[in-house]
Biopython code that builds the backbone (N, CA, C, O; Angstrom):
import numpy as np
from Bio.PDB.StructureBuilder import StructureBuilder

atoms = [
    (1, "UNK", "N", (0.830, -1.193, 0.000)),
    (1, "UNK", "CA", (0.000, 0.000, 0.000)),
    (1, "UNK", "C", (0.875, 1.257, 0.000)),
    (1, "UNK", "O", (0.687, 2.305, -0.618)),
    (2, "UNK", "N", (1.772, 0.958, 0.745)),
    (2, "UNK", "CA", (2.573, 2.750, 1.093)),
    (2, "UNK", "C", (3.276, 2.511, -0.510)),
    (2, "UNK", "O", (3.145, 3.373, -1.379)),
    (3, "UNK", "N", (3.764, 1.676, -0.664)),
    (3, "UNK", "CA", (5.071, 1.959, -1.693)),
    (3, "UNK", "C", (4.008, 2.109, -3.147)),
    (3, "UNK", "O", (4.296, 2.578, -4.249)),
    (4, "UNK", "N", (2.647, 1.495, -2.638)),
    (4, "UNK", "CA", (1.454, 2.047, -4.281)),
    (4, "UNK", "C", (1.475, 3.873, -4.346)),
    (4, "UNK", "O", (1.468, 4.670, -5.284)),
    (5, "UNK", "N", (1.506, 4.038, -2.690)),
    (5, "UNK", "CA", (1.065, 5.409, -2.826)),
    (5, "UNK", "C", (2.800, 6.059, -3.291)),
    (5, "UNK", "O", (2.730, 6.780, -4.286)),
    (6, "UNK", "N", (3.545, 5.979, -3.001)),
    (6, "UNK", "CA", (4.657, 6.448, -3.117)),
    (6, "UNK", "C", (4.787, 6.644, -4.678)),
    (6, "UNK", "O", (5.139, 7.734, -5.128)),
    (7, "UNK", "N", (4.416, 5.276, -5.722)),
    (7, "UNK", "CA", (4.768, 5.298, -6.812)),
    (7, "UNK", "C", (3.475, 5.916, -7.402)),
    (7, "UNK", "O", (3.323, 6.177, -8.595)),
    (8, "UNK", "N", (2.722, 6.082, -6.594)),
    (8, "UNK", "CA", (1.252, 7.499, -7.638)),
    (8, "UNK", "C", (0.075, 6.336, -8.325)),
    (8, "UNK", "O", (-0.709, 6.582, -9.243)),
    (9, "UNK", "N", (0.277, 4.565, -7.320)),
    (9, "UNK", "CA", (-0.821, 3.914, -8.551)),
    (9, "UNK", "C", (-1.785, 3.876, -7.381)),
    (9, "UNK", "O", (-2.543, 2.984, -7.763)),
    (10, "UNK", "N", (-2.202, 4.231, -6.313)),
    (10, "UNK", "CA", (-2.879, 4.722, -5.762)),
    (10, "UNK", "C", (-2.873, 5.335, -4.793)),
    (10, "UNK", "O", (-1.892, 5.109, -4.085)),
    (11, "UNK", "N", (-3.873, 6.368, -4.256)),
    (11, "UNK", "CA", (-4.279, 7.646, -3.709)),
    (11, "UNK", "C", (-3.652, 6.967, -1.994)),
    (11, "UNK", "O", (-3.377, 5.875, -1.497)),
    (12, "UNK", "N", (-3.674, 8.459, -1.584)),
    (12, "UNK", "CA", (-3.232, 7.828, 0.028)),
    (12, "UNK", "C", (-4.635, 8.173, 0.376)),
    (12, "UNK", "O", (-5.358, 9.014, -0.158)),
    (13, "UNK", "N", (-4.877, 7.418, 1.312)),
    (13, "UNK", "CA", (-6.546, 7.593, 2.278)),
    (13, "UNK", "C", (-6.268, 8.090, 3.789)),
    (13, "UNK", "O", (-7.123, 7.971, 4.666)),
    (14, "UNK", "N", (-4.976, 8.666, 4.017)),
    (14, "UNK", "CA", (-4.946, 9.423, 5.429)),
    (14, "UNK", "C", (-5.587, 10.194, 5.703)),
    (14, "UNK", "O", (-5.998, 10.162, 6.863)),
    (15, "UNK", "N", (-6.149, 11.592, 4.589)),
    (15, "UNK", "CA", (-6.971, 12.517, 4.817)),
    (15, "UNK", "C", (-8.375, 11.853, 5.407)),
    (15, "UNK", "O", (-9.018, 12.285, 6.364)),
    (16, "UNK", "N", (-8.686, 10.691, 4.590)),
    (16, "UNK", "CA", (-10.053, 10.133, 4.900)),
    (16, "UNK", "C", (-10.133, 9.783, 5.894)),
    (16, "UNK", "O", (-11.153, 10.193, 6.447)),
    (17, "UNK", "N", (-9.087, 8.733, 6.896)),
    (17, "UNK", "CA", (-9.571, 8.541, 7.572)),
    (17, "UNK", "C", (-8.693, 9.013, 9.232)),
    (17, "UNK", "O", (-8.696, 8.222, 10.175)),
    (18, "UNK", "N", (-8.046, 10.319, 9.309)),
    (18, "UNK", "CA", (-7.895, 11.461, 9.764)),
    (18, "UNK", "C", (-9.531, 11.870, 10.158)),
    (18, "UNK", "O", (-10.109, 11.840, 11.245)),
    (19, "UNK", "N", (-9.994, 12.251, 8.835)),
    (19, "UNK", "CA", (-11.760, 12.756, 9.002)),
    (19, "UNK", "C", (-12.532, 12.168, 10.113)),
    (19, "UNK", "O", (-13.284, 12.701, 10.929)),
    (20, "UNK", "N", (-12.085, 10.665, 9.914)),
    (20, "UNK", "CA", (-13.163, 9.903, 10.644)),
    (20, "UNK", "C", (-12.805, 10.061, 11.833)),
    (20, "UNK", "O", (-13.370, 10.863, 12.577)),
    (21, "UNK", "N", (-11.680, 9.223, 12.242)),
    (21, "UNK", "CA", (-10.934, 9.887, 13.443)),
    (21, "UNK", "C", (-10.943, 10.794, 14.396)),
    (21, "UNK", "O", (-10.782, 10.594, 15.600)),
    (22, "UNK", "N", (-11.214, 12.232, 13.617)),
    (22, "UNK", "CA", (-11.725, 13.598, 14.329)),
    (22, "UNK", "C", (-13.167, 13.408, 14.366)),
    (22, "UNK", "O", (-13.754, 13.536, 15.440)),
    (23, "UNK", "N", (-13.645, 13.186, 13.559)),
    (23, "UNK", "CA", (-15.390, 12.732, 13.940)),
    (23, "UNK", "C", (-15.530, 11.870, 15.060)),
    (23, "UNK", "O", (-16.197, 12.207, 16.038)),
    (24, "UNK", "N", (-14.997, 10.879, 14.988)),
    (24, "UNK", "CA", (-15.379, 10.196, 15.973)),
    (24, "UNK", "C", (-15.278, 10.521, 17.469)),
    (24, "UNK", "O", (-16.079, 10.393, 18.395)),
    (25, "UNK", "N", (-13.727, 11.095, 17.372)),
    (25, "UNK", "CA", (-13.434, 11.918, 18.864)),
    (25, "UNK", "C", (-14.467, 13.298, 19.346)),
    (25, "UNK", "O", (-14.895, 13.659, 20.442)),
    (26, "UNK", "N", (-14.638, 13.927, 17.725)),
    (26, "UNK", "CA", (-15.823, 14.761, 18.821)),
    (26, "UNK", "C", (-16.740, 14.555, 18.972)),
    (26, "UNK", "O", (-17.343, 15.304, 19.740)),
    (27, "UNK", "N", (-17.533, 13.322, 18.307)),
    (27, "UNK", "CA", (-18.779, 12.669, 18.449)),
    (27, "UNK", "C", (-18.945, 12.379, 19.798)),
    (27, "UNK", "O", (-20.018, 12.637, 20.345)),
    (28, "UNK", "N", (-17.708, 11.705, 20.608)),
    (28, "UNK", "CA", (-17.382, 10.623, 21.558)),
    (28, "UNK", "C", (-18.307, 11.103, 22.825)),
    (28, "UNK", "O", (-19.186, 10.279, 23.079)),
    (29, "UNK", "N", (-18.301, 12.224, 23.649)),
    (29, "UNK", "CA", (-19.056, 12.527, 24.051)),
    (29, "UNK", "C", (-20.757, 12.355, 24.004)),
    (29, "UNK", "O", (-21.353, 11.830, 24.944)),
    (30, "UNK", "N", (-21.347, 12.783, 22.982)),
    (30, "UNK", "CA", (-22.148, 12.428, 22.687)),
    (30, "UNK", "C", (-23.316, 11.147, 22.688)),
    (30, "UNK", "O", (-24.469, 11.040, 23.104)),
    (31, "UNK", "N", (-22.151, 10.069, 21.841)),
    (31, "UNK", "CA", (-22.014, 8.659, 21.636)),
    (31, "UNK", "C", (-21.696, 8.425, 22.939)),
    (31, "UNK", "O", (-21.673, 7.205, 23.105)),
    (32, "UNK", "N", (-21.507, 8.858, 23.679)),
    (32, "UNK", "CA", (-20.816, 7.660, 25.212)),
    (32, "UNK", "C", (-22.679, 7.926, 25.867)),
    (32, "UNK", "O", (-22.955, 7.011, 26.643)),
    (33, "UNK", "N", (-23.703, 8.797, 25.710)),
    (33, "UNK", "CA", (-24.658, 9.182, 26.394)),
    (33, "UNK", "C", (-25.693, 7.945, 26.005)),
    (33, "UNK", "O", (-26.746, 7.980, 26.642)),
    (34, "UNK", "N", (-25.539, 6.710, 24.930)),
    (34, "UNK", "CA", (-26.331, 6.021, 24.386)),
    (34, "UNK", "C", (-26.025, 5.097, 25.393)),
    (34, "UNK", "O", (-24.951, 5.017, 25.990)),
    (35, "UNK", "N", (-27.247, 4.245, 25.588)),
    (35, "UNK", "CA", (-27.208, 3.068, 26.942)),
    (35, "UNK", "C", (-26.183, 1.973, 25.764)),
    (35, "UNK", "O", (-26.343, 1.636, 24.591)),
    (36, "UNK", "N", (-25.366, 1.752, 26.569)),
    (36, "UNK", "CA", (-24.650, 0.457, 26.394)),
    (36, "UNK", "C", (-23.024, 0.639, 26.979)),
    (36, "UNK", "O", (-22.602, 1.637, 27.563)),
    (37, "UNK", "N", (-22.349, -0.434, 26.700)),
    (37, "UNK", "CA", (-21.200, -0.528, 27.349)),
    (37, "UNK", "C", (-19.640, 0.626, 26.857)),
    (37, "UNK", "O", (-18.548, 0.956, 27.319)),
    (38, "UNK", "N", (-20.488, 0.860, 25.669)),
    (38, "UNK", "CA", (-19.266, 1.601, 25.188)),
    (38, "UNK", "C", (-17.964, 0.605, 24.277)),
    (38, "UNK", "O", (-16.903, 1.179, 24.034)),
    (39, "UNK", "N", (-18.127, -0.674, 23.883)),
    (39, "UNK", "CA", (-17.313, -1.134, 23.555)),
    (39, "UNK", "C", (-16.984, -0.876, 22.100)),
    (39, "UNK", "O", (-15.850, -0.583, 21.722)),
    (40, "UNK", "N", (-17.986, -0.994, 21.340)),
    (40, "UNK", "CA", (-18.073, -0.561, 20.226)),
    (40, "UNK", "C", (-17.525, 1.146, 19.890)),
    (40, "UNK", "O", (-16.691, 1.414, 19.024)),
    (41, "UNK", "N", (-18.103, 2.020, 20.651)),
    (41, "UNK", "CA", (-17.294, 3.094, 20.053)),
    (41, "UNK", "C", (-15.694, 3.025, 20.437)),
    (41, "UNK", "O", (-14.847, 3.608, 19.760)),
    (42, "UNK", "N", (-15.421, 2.344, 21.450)),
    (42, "UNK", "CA", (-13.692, 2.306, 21.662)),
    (42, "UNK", "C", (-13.306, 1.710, 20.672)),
    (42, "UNK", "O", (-12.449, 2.221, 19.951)),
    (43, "UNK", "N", (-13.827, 0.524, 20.408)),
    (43, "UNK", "CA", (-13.044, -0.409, 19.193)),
    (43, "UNK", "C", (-12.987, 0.640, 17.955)),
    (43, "UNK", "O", (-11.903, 0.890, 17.427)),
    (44, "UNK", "N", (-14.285, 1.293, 17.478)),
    (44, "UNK", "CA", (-14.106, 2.371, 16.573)),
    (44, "UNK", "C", (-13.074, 3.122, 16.534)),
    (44, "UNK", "O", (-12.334, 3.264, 15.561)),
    (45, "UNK", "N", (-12.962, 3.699, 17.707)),
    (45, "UNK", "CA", (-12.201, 4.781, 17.628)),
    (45, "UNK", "C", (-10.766, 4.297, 17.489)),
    (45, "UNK", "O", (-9.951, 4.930, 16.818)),
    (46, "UNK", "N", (-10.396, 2.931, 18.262)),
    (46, "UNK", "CA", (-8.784, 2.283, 18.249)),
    (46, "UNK", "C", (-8.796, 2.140, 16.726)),
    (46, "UNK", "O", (-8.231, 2.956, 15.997)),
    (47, "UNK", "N", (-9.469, 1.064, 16.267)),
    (47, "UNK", "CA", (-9.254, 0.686, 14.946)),
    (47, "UNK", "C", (-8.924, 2.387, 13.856)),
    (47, "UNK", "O", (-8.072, 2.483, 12.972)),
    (48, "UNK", "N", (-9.623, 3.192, 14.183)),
    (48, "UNK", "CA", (-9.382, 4.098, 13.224)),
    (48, "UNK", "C", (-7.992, 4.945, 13.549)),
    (48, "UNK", "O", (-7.630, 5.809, 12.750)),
    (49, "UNK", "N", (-7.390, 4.727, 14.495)),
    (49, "UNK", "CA", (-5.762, 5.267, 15.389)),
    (49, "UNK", "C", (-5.323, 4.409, 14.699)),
    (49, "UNK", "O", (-4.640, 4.849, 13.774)),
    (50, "UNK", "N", (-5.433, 3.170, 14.750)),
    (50, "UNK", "CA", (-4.170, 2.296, 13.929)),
    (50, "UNK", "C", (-4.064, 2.031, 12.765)),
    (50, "UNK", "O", (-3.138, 1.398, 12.259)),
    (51, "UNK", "N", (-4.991, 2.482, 12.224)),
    (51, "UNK", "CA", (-5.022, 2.659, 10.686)),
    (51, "UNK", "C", (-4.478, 3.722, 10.316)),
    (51, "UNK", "O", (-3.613, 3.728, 9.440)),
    (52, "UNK", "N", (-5.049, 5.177, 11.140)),
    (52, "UNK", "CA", (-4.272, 6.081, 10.846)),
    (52, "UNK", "C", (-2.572, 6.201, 11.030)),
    (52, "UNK", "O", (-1.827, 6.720, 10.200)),
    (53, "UNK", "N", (-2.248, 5.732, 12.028)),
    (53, "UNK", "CA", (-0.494, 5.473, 12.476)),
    (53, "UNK", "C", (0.189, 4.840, 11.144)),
    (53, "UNK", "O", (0.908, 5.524, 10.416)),
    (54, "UNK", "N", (-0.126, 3.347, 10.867)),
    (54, "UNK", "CA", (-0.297, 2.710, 10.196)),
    (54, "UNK", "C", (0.178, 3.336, 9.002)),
    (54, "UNK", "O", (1.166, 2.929, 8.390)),
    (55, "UNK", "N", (-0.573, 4.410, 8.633)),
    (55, "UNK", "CA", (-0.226, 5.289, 7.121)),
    (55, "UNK", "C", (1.005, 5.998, 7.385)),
    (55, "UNK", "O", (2.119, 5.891, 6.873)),
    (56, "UNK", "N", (0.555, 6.744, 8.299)),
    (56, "UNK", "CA", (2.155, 7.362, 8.669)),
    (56, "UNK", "C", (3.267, 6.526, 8.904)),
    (56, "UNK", "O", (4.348, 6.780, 8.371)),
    (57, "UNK", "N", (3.111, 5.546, 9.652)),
    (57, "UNK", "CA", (4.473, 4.599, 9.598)),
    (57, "UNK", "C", (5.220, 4.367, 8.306)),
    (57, "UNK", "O", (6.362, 4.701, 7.990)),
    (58, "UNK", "N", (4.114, 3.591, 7.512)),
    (58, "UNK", "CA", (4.784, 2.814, 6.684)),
    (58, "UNK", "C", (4.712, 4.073, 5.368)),
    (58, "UNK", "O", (5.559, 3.808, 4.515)),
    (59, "UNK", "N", (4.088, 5.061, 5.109)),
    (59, "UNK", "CA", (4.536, 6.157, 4.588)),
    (59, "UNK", "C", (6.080, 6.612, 4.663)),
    (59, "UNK", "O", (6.896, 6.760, 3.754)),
    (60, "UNK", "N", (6.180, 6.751, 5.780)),
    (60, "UNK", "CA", (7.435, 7.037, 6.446)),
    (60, "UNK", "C", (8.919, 6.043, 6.274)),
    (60, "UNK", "O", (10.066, 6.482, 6.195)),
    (61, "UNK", "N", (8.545, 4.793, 6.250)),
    (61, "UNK", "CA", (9.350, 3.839, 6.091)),
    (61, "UNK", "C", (9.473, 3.977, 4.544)),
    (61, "UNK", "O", (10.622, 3.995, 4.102)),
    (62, "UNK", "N", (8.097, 4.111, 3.375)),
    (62, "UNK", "CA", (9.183, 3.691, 2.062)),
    (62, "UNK", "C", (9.568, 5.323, 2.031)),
    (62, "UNK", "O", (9.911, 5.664, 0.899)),
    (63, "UNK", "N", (9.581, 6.018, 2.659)),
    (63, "UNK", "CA", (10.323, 7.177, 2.797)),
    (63, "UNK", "C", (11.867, 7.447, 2.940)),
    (63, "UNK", "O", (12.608, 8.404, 2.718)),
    (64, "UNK", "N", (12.005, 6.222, 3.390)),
    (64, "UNK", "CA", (13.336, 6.355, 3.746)),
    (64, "UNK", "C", (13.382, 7.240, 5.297)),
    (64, "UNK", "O", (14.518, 7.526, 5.677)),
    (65, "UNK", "N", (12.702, 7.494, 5.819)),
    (65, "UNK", "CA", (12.739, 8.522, 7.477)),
    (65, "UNK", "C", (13.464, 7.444, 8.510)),
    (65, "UNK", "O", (13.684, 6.238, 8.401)),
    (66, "UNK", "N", (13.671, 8.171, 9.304)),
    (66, "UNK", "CA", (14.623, 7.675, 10.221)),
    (66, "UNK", "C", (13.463, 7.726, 11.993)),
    (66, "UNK", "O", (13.770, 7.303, 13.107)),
    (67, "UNK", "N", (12.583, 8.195, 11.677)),
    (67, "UNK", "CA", (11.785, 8.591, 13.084)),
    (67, "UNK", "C", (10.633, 7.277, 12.577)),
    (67, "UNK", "O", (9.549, 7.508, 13.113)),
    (68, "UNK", "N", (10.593, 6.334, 11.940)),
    (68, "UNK", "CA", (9.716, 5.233, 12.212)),
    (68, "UNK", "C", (9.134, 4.414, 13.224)),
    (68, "UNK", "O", (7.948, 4.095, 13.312)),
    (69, "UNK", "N", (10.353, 4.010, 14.201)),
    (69, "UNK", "CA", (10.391, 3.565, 15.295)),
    (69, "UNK", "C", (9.982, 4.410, 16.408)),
    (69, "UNK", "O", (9.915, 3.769, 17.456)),
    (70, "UNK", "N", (9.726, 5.476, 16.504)),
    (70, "UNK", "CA", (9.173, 6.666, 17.052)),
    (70, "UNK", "C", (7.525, 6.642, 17.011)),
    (70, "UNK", "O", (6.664, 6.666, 17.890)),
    (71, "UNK", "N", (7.498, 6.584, 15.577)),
    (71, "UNK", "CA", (5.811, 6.525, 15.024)),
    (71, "UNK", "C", (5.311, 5.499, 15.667)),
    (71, "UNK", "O", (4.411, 5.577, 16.504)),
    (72, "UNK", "N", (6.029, 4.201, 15.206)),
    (72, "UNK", "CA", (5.681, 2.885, 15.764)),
    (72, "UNK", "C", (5.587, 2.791, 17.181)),
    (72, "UNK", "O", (4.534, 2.213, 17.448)),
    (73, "UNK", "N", (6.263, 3.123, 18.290)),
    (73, "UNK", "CA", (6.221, 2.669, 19.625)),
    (73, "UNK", "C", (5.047, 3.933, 20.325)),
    (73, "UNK", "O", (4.161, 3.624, 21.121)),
    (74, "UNK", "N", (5.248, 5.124, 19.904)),
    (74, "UNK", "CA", (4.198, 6.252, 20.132)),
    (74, "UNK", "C", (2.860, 5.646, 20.071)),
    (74, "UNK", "O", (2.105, 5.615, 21.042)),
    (75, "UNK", "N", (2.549, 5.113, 18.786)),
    (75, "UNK", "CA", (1.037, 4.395, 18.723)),
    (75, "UNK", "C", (0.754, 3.536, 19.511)),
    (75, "UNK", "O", (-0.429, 3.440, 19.835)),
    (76, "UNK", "N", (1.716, 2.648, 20.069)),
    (76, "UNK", "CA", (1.441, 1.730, 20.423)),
    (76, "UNK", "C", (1.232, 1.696, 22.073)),
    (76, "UNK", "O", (0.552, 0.904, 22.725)),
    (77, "UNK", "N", (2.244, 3.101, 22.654)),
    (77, "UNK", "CA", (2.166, 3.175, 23.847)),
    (77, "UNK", "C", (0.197, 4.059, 24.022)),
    (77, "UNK", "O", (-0.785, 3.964, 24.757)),
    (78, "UNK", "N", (0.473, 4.539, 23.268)),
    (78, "UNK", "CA", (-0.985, 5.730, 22.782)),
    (78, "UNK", "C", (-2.316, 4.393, 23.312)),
    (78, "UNK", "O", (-2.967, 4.319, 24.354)),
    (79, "UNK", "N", (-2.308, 3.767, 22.451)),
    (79, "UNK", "CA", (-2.973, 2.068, 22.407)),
    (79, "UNK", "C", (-3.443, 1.722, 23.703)),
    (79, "UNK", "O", (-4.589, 1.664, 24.147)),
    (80, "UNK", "N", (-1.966, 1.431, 24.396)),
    (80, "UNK", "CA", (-1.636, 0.842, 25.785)),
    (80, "UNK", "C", (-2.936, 2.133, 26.960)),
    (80, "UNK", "O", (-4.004, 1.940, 27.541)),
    (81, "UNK", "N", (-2.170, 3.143, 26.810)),
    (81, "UNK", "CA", (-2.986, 4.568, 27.917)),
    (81, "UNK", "C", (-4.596, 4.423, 27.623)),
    (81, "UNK", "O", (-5.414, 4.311, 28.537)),
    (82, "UNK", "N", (-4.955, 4.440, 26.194)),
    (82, "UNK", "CA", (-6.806, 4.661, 25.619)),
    (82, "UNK", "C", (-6.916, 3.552, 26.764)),
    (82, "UNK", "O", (-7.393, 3.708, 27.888)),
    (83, "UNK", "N", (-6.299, 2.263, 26.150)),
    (83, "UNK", "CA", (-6.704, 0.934, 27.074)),
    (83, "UNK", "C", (-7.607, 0.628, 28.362)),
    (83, "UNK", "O", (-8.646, 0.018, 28.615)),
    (84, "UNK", "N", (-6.652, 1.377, 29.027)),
    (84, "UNK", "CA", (-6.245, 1.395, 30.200)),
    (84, "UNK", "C", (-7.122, 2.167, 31.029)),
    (84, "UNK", "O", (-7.775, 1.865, 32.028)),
    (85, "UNK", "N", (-6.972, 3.370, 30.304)),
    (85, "UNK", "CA", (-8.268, 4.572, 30.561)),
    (85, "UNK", "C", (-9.698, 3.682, 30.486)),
    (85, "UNK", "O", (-10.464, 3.148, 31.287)),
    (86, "UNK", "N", (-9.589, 3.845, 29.101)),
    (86, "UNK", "CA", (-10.936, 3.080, 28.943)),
    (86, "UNK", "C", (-11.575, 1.652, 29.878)),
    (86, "UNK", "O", (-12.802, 1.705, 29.962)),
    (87, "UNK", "N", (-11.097, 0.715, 30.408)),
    (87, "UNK", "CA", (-11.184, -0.242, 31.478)),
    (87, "UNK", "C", (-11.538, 1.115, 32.839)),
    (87, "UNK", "O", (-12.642, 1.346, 33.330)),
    (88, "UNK", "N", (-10.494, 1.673, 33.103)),
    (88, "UNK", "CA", (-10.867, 2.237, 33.954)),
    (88, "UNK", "C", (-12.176, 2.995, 34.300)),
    (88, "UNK", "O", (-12.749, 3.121, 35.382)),
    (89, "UNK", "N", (-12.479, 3.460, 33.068)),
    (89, "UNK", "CA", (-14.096, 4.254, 33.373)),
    (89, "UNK", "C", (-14.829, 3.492, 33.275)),
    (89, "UNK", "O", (-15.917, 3.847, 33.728)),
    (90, "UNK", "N", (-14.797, 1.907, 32.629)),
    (90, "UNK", "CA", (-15.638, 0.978, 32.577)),
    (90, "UNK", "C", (-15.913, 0.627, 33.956)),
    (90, "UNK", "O", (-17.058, 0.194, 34.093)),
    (91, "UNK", "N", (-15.170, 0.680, 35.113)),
    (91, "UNK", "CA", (-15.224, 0.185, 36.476)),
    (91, "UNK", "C", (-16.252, 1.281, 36.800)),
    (91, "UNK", "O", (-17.364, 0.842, 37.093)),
    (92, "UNK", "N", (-16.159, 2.156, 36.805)),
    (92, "UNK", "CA", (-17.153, 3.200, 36.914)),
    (92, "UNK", "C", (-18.798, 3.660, 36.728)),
    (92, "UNK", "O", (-19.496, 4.331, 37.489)),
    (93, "UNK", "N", (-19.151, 2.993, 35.339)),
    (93, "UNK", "CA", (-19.820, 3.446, 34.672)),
    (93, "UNK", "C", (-21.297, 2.460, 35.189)),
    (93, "UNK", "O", (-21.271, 1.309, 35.623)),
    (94, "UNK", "N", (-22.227, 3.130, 35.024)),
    (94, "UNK", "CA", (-23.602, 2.432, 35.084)),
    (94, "UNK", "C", (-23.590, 1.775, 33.835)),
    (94, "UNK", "O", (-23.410, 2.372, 32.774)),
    (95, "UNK", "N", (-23.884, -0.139, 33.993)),
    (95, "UNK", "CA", (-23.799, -0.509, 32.837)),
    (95, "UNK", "C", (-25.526, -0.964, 32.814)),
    (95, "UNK", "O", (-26.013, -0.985, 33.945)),
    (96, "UNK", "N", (-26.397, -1.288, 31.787)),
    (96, "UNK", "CA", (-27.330, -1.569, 32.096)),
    (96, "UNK", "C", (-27.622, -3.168, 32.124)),
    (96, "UNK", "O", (-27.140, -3.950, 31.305)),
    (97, "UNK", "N", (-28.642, -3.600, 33.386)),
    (97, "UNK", "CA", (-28.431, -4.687, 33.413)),
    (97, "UNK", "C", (-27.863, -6.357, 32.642)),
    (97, "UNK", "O", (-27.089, -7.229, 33.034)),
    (98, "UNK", "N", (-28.929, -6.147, 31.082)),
    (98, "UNK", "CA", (-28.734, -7.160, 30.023)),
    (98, "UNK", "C", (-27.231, -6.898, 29.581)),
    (98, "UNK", "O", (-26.687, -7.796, 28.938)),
    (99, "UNK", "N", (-26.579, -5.847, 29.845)),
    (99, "UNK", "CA", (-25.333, -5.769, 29.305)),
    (99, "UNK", "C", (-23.840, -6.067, 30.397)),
    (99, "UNK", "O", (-22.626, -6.098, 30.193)),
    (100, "UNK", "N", (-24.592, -6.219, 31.411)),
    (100, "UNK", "CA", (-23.410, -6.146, 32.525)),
    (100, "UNK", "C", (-22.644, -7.355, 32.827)),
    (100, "UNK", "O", (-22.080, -7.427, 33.918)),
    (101, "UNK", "N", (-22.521, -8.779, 31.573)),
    (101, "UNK", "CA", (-21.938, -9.919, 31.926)),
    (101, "UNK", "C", (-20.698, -9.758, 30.797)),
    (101, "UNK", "O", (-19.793, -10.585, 30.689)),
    (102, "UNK", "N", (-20.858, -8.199, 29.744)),
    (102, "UNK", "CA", (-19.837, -8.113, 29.289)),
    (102, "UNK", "C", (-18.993, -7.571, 29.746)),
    (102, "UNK", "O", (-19.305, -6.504, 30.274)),
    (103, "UNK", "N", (-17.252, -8.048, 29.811)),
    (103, "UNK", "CA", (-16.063, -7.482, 30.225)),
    (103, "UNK", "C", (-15.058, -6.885, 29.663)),
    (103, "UNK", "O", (-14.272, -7.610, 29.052)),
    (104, "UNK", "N", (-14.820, -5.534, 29.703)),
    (104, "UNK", "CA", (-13.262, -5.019, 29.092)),
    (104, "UNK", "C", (-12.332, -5.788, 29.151)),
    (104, "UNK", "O", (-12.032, -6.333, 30.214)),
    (105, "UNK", "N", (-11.802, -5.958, 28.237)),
    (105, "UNK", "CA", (-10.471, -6.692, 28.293)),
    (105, "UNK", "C", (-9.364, -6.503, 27.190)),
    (105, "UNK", "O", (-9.651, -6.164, 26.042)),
    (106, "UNK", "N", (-8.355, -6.693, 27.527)),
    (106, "UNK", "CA", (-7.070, -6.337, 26.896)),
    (106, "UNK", "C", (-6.282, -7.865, 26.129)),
    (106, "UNK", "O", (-5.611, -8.772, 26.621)),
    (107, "UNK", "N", (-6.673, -7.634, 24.983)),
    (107, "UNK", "CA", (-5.717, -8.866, 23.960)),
    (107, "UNK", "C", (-4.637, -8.022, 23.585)),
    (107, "UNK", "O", (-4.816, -6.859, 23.222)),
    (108, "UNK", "N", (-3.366, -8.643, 23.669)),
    (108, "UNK", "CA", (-2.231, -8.829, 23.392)),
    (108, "UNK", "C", (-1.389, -9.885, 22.619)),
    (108, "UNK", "O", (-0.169, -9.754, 22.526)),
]
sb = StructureBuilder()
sb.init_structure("model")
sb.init_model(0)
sb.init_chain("A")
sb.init_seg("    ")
for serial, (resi, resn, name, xyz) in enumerate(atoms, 1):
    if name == "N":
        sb.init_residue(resn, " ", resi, " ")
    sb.init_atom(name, np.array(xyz, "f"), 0.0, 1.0, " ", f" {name:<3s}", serial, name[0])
structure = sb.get_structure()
């Protein structure tokens, strides 16, 4: 994909999904006010961070850049904190009953 976009046989989609990304984060508020656990908009919102990184990384790599490993461990620590956060307000949160046998959890 990066080295398609590099050579011009196809478009980069960072702008696009940058877009979503910022949508989603200022939606997030909003979206957290709907009864349920919230799992779904986190997964949204992760999946669209690592897609976005993702572009920049490997952008960066057939780039020849030297700050890759930067990009790469940044996202990933980024990943680790949402995580973490996110479990944490889950301990918190009024879940509603039919939904309360689901659990946050962290795959690695």
């Amino acid at each position: 994909y990066s080295r398609a976009i590099y050579q011009d046989l196809v478009s980069s989609q960072s702008h696009n999904v940058t877009k979503v990304l910022t949508k989603l984060c200022q939606e997030q508020r909003r979206l957290d006010q709907i009864p349920g656990d919230g799992q779904e908009l986190f997964n949204a919102i992760q999946n669209a961070r690592v897609v976005s990184c993702a572009e920049a990384y490997y952008r960066e790599l057939i780039l020849g850049g030297d700050v890759t490993w930067n990009i790469r461990d940044t996202a990933f620590l980024e990943a680790i904190v949402d995580t973490m956060t996110y479990i944490h307000t889950q301990k918190n949160r009024q879940v509603p009953p039919h939904l309360s046998s689901k659990k946050a959890r962290v795959i690695v």
